[in-house]
C-alpha positions as CSV (number, residue, x, y, z in Angstrom):
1,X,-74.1,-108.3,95.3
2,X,-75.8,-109.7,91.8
3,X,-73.4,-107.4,89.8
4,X,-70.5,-108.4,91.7
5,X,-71.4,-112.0,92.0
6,X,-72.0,-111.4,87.9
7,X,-68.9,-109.6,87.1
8,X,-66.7,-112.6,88.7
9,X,-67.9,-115.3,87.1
10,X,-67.8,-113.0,83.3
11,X,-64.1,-112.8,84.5
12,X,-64.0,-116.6,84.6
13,X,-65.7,-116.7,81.1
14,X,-63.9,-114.3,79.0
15,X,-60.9,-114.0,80.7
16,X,-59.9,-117.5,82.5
17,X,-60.0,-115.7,86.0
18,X,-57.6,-115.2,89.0
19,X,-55.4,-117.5,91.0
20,X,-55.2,-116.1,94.3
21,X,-53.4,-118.2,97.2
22,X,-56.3,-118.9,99.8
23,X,-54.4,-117.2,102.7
24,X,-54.6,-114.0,101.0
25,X,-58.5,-114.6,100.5
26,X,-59.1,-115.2,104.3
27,X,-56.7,-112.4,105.7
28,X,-58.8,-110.1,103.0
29,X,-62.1,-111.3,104.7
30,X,-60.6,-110.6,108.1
31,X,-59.9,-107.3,107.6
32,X,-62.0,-106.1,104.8
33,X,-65.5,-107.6,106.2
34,X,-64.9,-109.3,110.2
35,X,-62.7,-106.4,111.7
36,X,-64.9,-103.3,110.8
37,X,-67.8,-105.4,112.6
38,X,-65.9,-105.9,115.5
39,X,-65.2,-102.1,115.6
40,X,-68.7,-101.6,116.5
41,X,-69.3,-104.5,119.0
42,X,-69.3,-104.4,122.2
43,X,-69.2,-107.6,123.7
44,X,-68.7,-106.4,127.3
45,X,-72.6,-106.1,127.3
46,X,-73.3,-108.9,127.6
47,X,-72.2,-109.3,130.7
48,X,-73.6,-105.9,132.1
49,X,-77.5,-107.8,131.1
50,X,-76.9,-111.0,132.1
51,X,-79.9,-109.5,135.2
52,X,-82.0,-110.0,132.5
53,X,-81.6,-113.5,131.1
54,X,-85.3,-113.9,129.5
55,X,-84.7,-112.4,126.1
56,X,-81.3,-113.9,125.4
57,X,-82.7,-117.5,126.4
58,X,-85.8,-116.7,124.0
59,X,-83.2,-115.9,121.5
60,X,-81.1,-119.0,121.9
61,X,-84.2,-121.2,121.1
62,X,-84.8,-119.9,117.9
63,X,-81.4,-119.7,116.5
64,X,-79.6,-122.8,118.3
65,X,-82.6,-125.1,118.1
66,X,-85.2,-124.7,115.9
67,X,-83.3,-122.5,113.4
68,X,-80.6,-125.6,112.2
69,X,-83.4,-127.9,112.9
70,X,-85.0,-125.9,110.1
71,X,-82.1,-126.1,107.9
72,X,-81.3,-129.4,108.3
73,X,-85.2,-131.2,107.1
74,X,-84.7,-128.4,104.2
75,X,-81.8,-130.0,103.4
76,X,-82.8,-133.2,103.7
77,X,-85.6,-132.3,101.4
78,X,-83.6,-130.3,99.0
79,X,-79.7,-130.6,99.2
80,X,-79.7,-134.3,99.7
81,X,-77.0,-135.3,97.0
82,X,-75.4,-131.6,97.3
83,X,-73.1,-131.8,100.1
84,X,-71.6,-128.7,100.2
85,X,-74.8,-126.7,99.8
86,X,-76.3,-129.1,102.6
87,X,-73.4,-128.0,104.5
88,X,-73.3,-123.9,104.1
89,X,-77.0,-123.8,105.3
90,X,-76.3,-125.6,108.3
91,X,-73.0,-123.3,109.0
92,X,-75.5,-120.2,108.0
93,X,-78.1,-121.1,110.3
94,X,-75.7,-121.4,113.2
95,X,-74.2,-118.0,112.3
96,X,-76.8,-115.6,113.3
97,X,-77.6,-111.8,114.5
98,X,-75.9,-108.9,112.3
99,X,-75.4,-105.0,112.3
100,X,-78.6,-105.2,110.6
101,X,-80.6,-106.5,113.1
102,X,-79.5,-103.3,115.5
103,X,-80.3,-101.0,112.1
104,X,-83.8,-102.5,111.9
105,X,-84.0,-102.7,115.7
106,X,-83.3,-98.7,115.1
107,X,-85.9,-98.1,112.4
108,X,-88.8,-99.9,114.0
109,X,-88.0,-97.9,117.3
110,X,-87.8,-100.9,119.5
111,X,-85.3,-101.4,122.3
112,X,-81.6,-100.9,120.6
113,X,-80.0,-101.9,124.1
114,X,-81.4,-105.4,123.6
115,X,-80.2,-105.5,120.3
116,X,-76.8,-104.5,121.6
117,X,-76.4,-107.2,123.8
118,X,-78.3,-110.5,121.6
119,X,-76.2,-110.2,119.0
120,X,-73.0,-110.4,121.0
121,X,-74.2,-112.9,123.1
122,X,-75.1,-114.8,120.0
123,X,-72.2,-114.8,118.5
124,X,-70.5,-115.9,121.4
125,X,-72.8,-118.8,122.1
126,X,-72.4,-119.7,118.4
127,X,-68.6,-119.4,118.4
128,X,-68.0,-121.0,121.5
129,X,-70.9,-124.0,121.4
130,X,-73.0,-123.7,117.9
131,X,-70.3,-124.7,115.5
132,X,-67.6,-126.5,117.4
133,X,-70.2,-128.9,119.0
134,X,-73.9,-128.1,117.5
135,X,-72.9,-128.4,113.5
136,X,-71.2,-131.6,113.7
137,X,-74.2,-133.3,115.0
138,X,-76.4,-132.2,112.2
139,X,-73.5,-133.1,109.3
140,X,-71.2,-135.0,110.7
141,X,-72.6,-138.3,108.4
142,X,-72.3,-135.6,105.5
143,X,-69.0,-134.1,105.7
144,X,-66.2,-134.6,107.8
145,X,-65.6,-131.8,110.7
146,X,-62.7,-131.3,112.9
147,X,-64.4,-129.5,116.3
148,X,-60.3,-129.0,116.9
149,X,-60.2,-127.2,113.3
150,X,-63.4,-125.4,113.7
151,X,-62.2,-123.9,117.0
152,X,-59.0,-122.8,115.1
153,X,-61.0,-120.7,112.7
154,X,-63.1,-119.3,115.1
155,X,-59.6,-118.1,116.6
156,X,-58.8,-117.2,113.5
157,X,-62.0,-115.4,112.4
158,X,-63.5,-114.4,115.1
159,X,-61.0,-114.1,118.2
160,X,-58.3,-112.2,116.7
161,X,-60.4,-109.5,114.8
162,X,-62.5,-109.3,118.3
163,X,-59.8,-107.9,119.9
164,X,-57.9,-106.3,117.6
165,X,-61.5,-104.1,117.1
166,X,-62.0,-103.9,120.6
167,X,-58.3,-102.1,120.8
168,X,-58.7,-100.3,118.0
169,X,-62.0,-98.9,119.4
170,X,-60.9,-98.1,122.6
171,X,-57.6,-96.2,121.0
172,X,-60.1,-94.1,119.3
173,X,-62.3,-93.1,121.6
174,X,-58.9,-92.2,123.9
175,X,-57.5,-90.3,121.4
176,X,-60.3,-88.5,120.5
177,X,-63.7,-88.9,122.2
178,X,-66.6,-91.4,122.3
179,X,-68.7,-88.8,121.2
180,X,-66.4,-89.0,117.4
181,X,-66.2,-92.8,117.1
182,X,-70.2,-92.6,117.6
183,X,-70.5,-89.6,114.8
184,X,-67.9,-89.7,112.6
185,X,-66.4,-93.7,113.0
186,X,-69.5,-96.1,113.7
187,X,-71.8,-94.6,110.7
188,X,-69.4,-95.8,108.5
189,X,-68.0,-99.3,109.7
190,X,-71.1,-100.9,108.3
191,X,-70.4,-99.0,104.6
192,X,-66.5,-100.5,104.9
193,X,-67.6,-103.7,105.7
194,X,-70.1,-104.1,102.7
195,X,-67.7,-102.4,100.0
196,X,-65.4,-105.2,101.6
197,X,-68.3,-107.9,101.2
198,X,-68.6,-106.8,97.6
199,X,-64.8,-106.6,96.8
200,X,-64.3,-110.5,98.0
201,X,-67.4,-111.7,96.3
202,X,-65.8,-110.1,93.0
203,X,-62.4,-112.0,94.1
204,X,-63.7,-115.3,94.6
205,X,-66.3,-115.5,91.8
206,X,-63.6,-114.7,90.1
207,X,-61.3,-117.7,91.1
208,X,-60.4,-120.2,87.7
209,X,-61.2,-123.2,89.7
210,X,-65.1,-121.5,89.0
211,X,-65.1,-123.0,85.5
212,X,-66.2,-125.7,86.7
213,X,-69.1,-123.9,88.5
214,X,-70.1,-122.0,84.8
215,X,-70.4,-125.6,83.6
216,X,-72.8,-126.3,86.7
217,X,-74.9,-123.3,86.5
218,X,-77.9,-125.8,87.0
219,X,-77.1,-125.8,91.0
220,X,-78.0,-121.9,91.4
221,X,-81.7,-123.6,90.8
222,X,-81.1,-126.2,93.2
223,X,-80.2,-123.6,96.3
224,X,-82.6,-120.8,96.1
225,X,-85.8,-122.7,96.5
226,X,-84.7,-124.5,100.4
227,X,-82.9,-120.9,101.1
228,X,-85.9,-118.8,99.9
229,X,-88.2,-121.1,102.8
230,X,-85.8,-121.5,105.0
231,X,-86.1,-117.6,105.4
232,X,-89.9,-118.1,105.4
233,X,-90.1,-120.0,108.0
234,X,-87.8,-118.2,110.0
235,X,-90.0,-115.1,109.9
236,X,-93.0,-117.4,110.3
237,X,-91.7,-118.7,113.5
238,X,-89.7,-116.1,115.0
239,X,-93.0,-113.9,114.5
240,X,-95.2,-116.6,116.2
241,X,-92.6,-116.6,119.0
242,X,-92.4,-113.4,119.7
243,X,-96.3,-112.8,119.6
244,X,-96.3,-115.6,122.4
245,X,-93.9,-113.8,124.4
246,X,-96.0,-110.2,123.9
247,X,-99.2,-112.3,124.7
248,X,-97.9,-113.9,128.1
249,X,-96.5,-110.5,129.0
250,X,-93.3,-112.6,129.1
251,X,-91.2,-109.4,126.7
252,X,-92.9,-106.3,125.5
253,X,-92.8,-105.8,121.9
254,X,-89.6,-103.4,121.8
255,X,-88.1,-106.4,123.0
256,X,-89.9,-109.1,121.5
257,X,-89.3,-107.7,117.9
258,X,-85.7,-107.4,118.2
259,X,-85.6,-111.3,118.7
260,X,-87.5,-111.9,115.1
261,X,-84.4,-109.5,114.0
262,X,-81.7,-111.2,115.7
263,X,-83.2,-114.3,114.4
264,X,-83.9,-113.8,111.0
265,X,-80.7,-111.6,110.2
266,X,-77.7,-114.2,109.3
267,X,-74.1,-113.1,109.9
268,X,-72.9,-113.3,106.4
269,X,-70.0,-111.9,106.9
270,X,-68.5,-114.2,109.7
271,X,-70.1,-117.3,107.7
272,X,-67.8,-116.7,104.5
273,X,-64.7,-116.8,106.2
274,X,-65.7,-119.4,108.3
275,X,-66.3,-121.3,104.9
276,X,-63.3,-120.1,103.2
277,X,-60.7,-120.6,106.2
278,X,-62.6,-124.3,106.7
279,X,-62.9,-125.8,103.5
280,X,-60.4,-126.3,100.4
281,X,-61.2,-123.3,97.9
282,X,-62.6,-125.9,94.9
283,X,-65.5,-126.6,97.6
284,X,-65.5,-123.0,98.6
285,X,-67.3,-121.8,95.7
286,X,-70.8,-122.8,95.5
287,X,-70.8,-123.4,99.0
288,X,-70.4,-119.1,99.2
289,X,-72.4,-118.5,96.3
290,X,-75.5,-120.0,98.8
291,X,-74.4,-117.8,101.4
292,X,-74.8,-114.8,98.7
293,X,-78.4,-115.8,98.2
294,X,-79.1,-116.2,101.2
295,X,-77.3,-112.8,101.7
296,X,-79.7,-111.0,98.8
297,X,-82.8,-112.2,100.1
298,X,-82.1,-111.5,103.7
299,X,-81.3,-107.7,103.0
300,X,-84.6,-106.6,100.9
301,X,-86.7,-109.1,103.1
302,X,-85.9,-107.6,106.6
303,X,-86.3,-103.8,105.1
304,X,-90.1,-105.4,104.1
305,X,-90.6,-107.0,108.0
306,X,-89.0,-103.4,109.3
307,X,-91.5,-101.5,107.4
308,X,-94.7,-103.6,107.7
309,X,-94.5,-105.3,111.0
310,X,-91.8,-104.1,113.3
311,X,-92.8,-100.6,114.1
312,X,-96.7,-102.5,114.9
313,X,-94.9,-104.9,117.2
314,X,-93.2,-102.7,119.2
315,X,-96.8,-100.8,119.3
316,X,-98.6,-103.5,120.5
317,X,-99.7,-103.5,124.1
318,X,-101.0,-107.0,125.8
C-alpha cells in the first residue's frame, strides 16, 4: 500500500500524472475492490440469526455510537481547519466490519458463524441508517451532504455489486458445486480485491490534480496522529466491552472477541468509493490518502490483537 501510494504520487512528480474521467475511477472500484467482496457475503444470514439479537446490538453500540462519537472529538481536536480529513474519518468510522474480521475471527478460533452474520448486518445498518442519516449529524456544519445523494451511492456502491455478487455466487455454486466456490473461488476473492485496492491506489495517487497535494505534503503529518488514536481507542474500548460482556456471562468469548474484530476492522474498500463516487476528485485525494493510513495501520495492528489477545479471549471462561 506504501509503495503504491509512493509510486503514484512519483508519477505525479516526474511525469505530470494521469487524467482519468472519474466514472471510470468509480466503475474500477466497483468491480475491482466492492464486487469480489460481495462474492463472499452472504447477507441472507442475517436474517437466519436475528433469534439471537444480543451480539449484533452489542455490535451496533460500538460502531454506530461510540465509534463516530470517537472520530468526531478527534476531529474536533485534530482536523478542525481540515475539512475533508475531518470528513473521511467520520465516513470511515461509519463504514465498519471487513473480510478481515472473519480471517481474524478464523485465526483466533472464535465463533466464525457470528462473524458471518455482524458484518452483514453491519453493513446493512450502515448503508441503510449510518451514512444517509447518522453522518450528516456529525458534519453537516462542516460539509454539505445530500442524504438523497448518499443513498444514490450506496445504490451505486453497494446495492448493485450486492447483487450482482450474490448472482454471480449462486451461478457458481449451480454450475459447479458449493464445495468449489468454498475451495477453489472464496480463497481467492480476498487476494482479487486487494490487487484491486493496490491498482486504484496507484491510479488515483497518480491523478495530476495531486500536484497540488506534493506541494501539501505537510497534511500527511496532520492525519496520522487523530487516525493512529482513533484506532487506540477503538481497541481500548471494544476490548473493555467485550470483557464486560464475558464478565456478565452476557456473550462467551468466541463471541465476544469477534465484536472487538468487527469493530476495529474498517471497510476500506466500500469507504473509497463511497468517497470517490461522493465527492469531486480535487477533494477526493487527501481525503483517500487518510483512508490508506487508516488502511496500513489497521492491517499489521489486528494481526498484533489476533496473535496476543484473541486466541486468550475466546479461552477465557467467566
Amino acid at each position: 500500500m506504501i509503495v503504491s501510494i509512493i509510486l503514484g504520487l512519483a508519477n505525479v512528480h516526474f511525469f505530470g500524472g494521469f487524467s482519468i474521467p472519474k466514472g471510470v475511477l468509480v466503475f474500477l472500484v466497483v468491480f475491482l475492490v466492492i464486487f469480489p467482496a460481495m462474492i463472499n457475503t452472504k447477507f441472507e444470514e442475517v436474517f437466519s440469526h436475528l433469534k439471537e439479537p444480543r451480539p449484533i446490538f452489542c455490535s451496533f453500540i460500538l460502531n454506530f455510537l461510540l465509534c463516530p462519537l470517537i472520530a468526531f472529538l478527534l476531529g474536533k481536536l485534530f482536523l478542525s481547519d481540515q475539512t475533508q480529513l475531518f470528513t473521511a474519518l467520520m465516513l470511515l468510522s461509519l463504514m465498519p466490519t471487513s473480510a478481515m474480521s472473519a480471517a481474524w475471527t478464523s485465526f483466533s478460533g472464535a465463533r466464525m458463524a457470528t462473524a458471518l452474520y455482524l458484518i452483514p448486518a453491519n453493513l446493512l445498518f450502515a448503508a441503510f441508517v449510518g451514512l444517509p442519516f447518522i453522518l450528516p449529524l456529525f458534519i453537516g456544519d462542516i460539509m454539505a451532504v445530500s442524504k438523497l445523494g448518499i443513498i444514490k451511492t450506496i445504490f451505486l456502491v453497494f446495492i448493485i455489486p450486492l447483487i450482482l455478487g450474490d448472482l454471480t455466487r449462486r451461478v457458481i455454486v449451480r454450475l459447479k458445486s458449493p464445495e468449489f466456490f468454498d475451495r477453489r473461488v472464496k480463497p481467492n476473492l480476498g487476494s482479487a480485491g486487494a490487487v484491486g485496492i493496490l491498482i486504484l491506489v496507484f491510479l488515483i495517487m497518480s491523478l495530476e490534480r495531486n500536484t497540488i497535494l506534493l506541494k501539501n505534503l505537510d497534511r500527511m503529518a496532520i492525519m496520522v496522529p487523530p487516525v493512529i488514536l482513533f484506532y487506540g481507542f477503538l481497541y481500548l474500548i471494544s476490548t473493555a466491552w467485550a470483557w464486560v460482556l464475558m464478565r456478565s456471562g452476557a456473550l462467551p468469548g468466541e463471541k465476544a472477541v469477534v465484536i472487538v474484530y468487527t469493530s476495529v476492522a474498517r471497510h476500506v474498500n466500500i469507504s473509497l468509493a463511497l468517497i470517490l463516487s461522493s465527492f469531486p476528485v480535487e477533494q477526493s485525494s487527501p481525503m483517500i490518502l487518510l483512508v490508506m493510513v487508516a488502511y496500513v495501520i489497521q492491517v499489521p495492528s489486528l494481526a498484533f490483537f489476533a496473535q496476543k489477545l484473541g486466541k486468550k479471549i475466546v479461552a477465557f471462561k467467566a
